[in-house]
C-alpha positions as CSV (number, residue, x, y, z in Angstrom):
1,X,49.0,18.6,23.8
2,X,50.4,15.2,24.9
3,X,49.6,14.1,27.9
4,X,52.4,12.5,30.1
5,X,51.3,9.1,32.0
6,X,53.0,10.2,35.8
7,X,51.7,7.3,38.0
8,X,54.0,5.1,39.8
9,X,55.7,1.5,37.1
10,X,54.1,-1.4,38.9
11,X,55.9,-3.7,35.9
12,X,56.9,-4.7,32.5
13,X,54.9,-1.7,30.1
14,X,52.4,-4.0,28.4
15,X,51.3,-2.6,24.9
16,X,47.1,-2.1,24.8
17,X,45.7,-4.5,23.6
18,X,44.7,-3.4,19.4
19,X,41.3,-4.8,17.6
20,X,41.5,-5.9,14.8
21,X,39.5,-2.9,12.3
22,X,37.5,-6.0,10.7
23,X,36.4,-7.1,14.8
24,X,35.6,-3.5,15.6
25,X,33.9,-3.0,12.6
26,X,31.9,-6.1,13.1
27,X,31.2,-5.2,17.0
28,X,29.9,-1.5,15.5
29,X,27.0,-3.4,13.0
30,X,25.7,-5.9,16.0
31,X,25.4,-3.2,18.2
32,X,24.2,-1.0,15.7
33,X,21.5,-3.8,14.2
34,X,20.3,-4.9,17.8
35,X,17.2,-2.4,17.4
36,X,16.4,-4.5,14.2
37,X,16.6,-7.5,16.2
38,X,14.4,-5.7,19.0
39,X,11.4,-4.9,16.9
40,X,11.4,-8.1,15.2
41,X,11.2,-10.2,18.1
42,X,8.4,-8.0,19.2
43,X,6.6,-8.6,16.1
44,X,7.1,-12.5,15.8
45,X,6.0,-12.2,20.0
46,X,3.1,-10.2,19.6
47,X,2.3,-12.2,16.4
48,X,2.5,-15.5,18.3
49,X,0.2,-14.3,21.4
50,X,-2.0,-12.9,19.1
51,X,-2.0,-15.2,16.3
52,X,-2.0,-13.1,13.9
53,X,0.5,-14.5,11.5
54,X,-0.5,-12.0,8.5
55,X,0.9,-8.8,9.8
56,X,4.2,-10.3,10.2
57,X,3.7,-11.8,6.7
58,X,2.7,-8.6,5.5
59,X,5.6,-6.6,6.7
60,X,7.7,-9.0,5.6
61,X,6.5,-9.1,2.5
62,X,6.8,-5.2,1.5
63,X,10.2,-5.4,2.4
64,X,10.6,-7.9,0.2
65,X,8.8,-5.9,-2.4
66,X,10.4,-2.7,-1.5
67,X,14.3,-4.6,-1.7
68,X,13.0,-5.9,-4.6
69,X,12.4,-2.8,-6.5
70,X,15.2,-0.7,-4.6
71,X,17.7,-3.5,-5.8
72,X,17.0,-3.3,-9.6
73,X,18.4,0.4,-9.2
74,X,21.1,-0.7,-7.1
75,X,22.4,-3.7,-9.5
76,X,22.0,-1.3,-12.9
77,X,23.3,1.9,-11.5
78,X,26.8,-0.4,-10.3
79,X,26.9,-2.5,-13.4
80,X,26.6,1.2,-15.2
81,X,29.4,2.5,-13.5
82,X,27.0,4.9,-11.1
83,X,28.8,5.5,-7.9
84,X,25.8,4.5,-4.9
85,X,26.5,5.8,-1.7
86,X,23.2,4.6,0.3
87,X,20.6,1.5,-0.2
88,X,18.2,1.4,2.7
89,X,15.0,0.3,3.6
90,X,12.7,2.2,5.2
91,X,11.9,5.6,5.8
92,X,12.4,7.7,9.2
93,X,15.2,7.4,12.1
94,X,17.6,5.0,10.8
95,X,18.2,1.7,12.9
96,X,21.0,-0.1,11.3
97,X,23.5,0.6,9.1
98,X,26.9,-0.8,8.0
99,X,29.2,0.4,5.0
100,X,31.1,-1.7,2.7
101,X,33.0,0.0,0.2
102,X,31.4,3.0,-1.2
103,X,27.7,2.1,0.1
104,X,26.0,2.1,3.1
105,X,23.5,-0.6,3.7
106,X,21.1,-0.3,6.2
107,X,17.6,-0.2,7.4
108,X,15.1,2.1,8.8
109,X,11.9,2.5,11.0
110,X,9.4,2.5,9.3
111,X,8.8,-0.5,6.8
112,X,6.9,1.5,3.8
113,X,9.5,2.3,1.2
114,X,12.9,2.6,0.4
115,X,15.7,4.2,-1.4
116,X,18.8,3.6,-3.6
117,X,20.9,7.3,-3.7
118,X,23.0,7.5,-6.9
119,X,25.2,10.9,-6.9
120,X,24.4,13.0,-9.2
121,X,20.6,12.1,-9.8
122,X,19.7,16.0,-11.0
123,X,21.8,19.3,-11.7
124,X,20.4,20.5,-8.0
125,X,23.4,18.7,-6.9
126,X,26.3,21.2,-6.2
127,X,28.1,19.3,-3.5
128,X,29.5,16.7,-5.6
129,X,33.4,15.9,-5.7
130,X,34.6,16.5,-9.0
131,X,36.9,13.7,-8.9
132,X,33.2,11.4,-9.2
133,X,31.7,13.6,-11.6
134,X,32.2,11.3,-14.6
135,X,30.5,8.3,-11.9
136,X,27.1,10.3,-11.6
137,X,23.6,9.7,-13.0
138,X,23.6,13.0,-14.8
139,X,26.8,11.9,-17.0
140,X,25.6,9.2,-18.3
141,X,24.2,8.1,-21.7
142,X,20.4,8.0,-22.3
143,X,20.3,4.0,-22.6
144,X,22.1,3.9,-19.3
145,X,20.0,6.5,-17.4
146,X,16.8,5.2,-18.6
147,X,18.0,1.4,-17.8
148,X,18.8,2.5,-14.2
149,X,15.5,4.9,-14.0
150,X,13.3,1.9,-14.9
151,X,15.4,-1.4,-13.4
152,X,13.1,-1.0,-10.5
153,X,9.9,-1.7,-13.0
154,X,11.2,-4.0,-14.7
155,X,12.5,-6.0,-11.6
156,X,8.5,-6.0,-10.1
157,X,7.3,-7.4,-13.6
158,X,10.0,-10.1,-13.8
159,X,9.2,-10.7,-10.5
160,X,5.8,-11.2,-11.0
161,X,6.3,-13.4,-14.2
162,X,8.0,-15.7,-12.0
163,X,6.4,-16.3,-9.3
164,X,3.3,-16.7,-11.6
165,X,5.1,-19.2,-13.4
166,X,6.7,-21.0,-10.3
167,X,2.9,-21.1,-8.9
168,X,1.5,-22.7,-12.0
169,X,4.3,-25.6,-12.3
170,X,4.8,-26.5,-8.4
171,X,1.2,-25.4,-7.1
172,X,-1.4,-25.0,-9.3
173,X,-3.9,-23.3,-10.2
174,X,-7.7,-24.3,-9.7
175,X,-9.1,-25.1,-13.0
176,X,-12.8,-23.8,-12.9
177,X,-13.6,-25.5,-16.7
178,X,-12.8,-29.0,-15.3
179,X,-16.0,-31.1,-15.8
180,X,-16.1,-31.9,-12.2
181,X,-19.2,-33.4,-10.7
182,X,-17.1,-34.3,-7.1
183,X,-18.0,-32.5,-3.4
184,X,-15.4,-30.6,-2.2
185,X,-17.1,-28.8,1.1
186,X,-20.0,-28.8,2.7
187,X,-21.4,-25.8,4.2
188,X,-22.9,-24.8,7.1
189,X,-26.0,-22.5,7.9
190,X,-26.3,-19.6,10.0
191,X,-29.4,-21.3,12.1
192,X,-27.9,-25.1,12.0
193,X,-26.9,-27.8,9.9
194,X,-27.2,-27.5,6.1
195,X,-29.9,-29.6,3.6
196,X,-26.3,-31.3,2.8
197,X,-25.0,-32.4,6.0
198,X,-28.4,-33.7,7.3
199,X,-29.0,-35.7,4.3
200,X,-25.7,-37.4,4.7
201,X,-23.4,-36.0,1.8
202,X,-19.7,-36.2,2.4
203,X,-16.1,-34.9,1.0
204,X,-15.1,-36.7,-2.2
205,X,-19.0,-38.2,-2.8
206,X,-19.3,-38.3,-6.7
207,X,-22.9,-36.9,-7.7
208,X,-23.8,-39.6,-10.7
209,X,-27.2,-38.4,-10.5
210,X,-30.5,-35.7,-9.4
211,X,-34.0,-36.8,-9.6
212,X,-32.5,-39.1,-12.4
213,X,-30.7,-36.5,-14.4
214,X,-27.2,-37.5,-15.7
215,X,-24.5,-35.3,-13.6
216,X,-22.1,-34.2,-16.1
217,X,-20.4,-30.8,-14.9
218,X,-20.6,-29.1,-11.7
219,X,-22.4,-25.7,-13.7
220,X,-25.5,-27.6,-14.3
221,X,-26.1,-28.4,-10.6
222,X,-27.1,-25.1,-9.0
223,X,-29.3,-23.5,-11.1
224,X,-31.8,-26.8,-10.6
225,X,-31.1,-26.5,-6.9
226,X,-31.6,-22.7,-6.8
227,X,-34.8,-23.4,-8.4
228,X,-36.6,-25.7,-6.0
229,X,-36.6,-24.7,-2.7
230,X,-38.2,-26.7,-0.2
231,X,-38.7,-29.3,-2.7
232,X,-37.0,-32.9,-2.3
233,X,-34.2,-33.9,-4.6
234,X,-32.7,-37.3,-4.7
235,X,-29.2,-38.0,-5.6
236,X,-27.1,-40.8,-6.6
237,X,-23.8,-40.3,-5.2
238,X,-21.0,-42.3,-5.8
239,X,-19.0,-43.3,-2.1
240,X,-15.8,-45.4,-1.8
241,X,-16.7,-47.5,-5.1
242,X,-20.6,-47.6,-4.2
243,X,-23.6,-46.3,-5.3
244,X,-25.7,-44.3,-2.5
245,X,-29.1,-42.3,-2.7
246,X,-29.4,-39.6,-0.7
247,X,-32.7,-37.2,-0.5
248,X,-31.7,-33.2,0.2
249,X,-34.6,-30.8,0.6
250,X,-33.1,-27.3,-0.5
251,X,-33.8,-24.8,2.4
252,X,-35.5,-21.2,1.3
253,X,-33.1,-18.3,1.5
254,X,-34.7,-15.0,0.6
255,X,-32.2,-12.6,-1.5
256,X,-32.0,-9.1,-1.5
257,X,-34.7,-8.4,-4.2
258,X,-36.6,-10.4,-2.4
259,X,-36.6,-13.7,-4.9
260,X,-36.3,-17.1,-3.4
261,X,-33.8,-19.8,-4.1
262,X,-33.0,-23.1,-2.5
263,X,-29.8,-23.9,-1.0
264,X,-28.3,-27.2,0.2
265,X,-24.4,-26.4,0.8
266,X,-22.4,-28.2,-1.4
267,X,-19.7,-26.7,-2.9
268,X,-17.3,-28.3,-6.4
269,X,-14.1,-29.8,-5.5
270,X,-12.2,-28.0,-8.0
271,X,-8.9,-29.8,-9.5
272,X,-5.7,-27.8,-9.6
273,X,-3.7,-27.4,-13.1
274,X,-0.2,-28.0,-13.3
275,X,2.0,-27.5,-16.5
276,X,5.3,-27.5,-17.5
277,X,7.8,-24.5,-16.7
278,X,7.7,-23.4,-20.4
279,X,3.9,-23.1,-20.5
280,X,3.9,-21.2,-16.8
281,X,6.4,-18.7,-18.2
282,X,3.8,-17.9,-20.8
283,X,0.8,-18.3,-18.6
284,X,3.1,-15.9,-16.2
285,X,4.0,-13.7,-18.7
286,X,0.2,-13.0,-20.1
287,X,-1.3,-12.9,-16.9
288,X,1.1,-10.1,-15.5
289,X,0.2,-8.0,-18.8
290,X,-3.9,-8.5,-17.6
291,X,-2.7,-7.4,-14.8
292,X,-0.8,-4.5,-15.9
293,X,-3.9,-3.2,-17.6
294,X,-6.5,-3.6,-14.9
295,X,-3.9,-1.8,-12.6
296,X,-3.9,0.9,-15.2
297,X,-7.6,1.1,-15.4
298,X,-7.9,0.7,-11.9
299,X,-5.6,4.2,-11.0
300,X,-7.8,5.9,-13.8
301,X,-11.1,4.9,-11.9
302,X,-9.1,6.1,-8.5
303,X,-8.4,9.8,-9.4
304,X,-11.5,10.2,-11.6
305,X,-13.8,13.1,-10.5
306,X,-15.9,10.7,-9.1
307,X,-14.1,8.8,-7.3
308,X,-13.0,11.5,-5.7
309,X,-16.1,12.4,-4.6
310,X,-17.2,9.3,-3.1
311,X,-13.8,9.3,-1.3
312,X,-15.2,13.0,0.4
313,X,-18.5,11.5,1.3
314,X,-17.5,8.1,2.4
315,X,-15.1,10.3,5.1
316,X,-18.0,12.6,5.7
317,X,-20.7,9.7,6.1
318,X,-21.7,7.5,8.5
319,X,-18.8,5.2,9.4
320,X,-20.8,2.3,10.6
321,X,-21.7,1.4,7.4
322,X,-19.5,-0.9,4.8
323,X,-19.6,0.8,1.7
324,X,-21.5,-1.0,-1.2
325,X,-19.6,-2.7,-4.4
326,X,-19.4,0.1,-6.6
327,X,-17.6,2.0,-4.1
328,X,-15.3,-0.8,-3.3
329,X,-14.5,-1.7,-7.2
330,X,-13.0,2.7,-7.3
331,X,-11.3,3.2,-4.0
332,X,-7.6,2.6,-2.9
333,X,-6.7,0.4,-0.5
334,X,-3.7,1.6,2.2
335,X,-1.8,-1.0,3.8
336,X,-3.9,-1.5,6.6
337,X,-6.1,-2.6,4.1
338,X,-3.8,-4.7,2.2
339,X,-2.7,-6.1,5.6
340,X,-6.4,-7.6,6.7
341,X,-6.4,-8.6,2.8
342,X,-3.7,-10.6,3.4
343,X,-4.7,-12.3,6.4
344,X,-7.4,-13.5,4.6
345,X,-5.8,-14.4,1.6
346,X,-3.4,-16.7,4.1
347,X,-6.8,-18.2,5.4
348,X,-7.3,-19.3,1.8
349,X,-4.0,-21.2,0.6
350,X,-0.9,-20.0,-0.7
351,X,-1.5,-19.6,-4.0
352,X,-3.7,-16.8,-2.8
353,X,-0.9,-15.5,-1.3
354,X,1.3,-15.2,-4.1
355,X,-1.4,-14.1,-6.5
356,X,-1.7,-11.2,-3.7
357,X,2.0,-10.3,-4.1
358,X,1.8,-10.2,-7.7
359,X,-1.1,-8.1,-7.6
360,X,1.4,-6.0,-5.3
361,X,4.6,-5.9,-7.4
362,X,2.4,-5.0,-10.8
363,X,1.1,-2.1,-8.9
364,X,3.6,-0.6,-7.9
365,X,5.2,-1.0,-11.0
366,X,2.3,0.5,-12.9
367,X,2.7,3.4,-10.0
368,X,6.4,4.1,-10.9
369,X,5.9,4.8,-14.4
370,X,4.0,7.6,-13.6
371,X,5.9,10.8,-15.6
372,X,6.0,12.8,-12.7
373,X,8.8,13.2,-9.6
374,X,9.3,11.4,-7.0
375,X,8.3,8.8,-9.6
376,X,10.9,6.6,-11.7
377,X,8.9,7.6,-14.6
378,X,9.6,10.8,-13.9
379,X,13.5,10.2,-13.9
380,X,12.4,8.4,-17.4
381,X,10.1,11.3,-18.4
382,X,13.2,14.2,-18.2
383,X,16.0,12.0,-19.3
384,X,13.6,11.4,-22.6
385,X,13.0,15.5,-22.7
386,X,17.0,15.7,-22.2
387,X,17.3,13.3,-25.2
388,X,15.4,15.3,-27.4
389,X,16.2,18.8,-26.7
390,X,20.2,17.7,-27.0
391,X,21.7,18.7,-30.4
392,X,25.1,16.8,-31.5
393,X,27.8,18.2,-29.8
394,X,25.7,19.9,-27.4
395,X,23.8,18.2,-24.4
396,X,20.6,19.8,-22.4
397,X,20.2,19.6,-19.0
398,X,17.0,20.0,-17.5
399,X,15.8,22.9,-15.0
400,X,14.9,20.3,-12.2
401,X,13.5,23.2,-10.3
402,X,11.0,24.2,-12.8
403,X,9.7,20.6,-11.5
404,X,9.3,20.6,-7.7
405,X,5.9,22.4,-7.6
406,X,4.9,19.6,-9.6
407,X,6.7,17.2,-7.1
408,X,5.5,18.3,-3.9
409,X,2.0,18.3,-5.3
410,X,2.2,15.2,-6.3
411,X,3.6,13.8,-2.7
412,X,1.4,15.7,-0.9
413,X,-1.1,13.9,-3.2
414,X,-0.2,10.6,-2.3
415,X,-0.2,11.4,1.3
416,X,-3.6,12.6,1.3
417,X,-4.8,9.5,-0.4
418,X,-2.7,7.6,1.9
419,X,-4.5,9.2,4.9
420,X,-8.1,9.2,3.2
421,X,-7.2,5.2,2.6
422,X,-6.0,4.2,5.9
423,X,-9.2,5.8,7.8
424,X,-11.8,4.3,5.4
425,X,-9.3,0.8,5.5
426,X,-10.3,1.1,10.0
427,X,-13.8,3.0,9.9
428,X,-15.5,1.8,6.8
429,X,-13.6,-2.0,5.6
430,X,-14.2,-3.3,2.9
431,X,-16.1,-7.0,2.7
432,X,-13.8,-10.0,2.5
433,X,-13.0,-11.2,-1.3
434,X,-12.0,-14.5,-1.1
435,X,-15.6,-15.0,0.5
């Protein structure tokens, strides 16, 4: 029905005033993204008054992981000609969202994932337009599917490699097998000043010299230490160009077998290696693949029999209690853990930092090749079965529903873990490892 406008002309009929679609459109996403903006300024505040840089750090960082991995599908599956109607971040209510073209971008709540939709993904979808049919996942080639099921992988390796290799050739890694005789700390003790700082050692002193021994490498230095406490050693330090003797008595500390060893507090200052960007890809490259093996070994050692039960009574047991190193080298770590890990990784320098998020994208790539849904090895894992069951002429489509059992065991798996993680990570922490 049209409605007639009956109220008295008071002029010249002036035409409303239009906005532009690109202005309205741009007014819709900064209304839409100030909930974004809300929370983060929360976080920066509370990080500030707090000063607890690291969560912010943190969260930034698994986006940047989780955008990293999501946009390896997103680039492949476009390049393949996949049609991609979503890329978000973030699981739960959505806070942000804008389309352009085909896709919306956009962001959700909570910061612990993320997902790329590509129509078309299995043969459970029925809605699908048939005009798009020959743009979905299930249509494509083998090559193509697998390139798109494992672009995510192979985006947290390359990432990895990278960074590795950017940290060797701007940073630098420590080079423990430098013949370094040079104090880089001194430490204190629990009761008072160290042996070291009351016999007068500094930063950058040059040991030439104990009890008349030649110092040639930093290795050969604590063992005769360890071996004489409360006995009087004298050094020969080299200070601003000088010779200077100094006389340290190594205090008794009393370890947990109940040996003694003597302790003064000095500590190697320890050179940093640089090379060249063609060595660091190589170093990068071979360090990843260590990686990628230890990860492996490391989920074995997490859903071993045993583990499991020491997950069961390290829930059941006394939570006052840290839990002991073998304990530590077979349990997961949730990202309340990872999030105090990376506080402390911060407190150490940033190539501890990025070793951290290396460590992180390996993982989860190592994760993701799993051969089961949710999993992108799982994607891998049928379009492989696909590939082999398909005669010429003919091609096999999976029963994806044959799957799910296996796929909601397998997230209601991961949640469990995730819960079982995230109460030992509060209750029961694990010591500090960059101590």
């Amino acid at each position: 029905m049209t409605q007639i406008d009956q109220s008295p002309p008071t002029g010249p009929e002036t035409p409303a005033k239009q906005v532009p679609a690109p202005e309205a459109e741009r007014k819709e996403a900064l209304r839409e993204l100030a909930p974004v903006v809300v929370v983060l300024v929360s976080l920066v505040t509370w990080s500030v008054v707090s000063g607890n840089f690291a969560v912010v750090g943190f969260v930034l960082a698994i986006l940047a992981v989780v955008m990293i991995h999501e946009g390896g599908h997103f680039i492949a599956a476009k390049r393949s000609g996949m049609k991609v109607t979503e890329y978000f971040v973030g699981f739960g209510p959505r806070l942000w969202s804008v389309r352009r073209g085909e896709t919306e971008y956009g962001v959700k709540a909570i910061p612990l994932g993320g997902y790329v939709k590509i129509i078309g993904m299995s043969n459970l979808e029925r809605d699908v337009d048939p005009a798009d049919e020959p743009r979905t996942y299930r249509q494509q080639s083998y090559g193509r599917r697998m390139l798109v099921a494992g672009a995510g992988i192979i985006t947290h390796f390359v990432i990895a490699i990278l960074v590795l290799a950017f940290a060797w050739t701007a940073i630098g890694f420590p080079d423990f097998d430098a013949k370094t005789t040079t104090i880089g700390n001194i430490s204190a003790m629990a009761d008072g000043q160290s042996p070291a700082t009351k016999a007068g050692f500094r930063v950058g002193d040059r040991i030439v010299s104990y009890d008349g021994i030649p110092a040639r490498e930093w290795r050969d230095l604590p063992p005769y230490i360890r071996a004489r406490p409360d006995q009087d050693i004298t050094f020969v330090v080299e200070r601003s160009g000088s010779p200077v003797t100094l006389t340290a008595r190594p205090a008794p500390v009393t370890a947990e077998d109940d040996t003694t060893f003597g302790y003064i507090g000095i500590g190697a200052q320890i050179p940093e290696e640089r090379v060249n960007p063609l060595v660091a890809l190589g170093r990068g490259t071979t360090e990843t693949a260590e990686l990628t093996w230890r990860s492996v070994a490391a989920l074995g050692s997490i859903f071993s029999p045993n583990s499991v039960g020491n997950y069961a009574r390290m829930v059941t047991g006394d939570g006052s209690q840290q839990v002991d190193e073998t304990e530590e080298a077979s349990r997961p770590v949730s990202v309340v853990g990872v999030a105090r890990i990376a506080g402390q990784a911060a407190d150490r320098g940033i190539v501890n930092v990025l070793e951290l998020f290396v460590i992180l994208n390996v993982f989860l790539a190592v994760v993701n090749l799993f051969p089961l849904l949710p999993f992108d090895g799982g994607h891998m894992a049928i379009a492989t079965y696909e590939r082999i069951r398909s005669r010429k002429g003919r091609r096999y489509q999976a029963d994806v529903t044959k799957l799910m059992p296996f796929a909601v065991a397998t997230v209601v798996l991961m949640v469990m873990l995730g819960g079982v993680s995230i109460w030992l990570d509060i209750f029961r922490p694990l010591a500090n490892p960059f101590q």
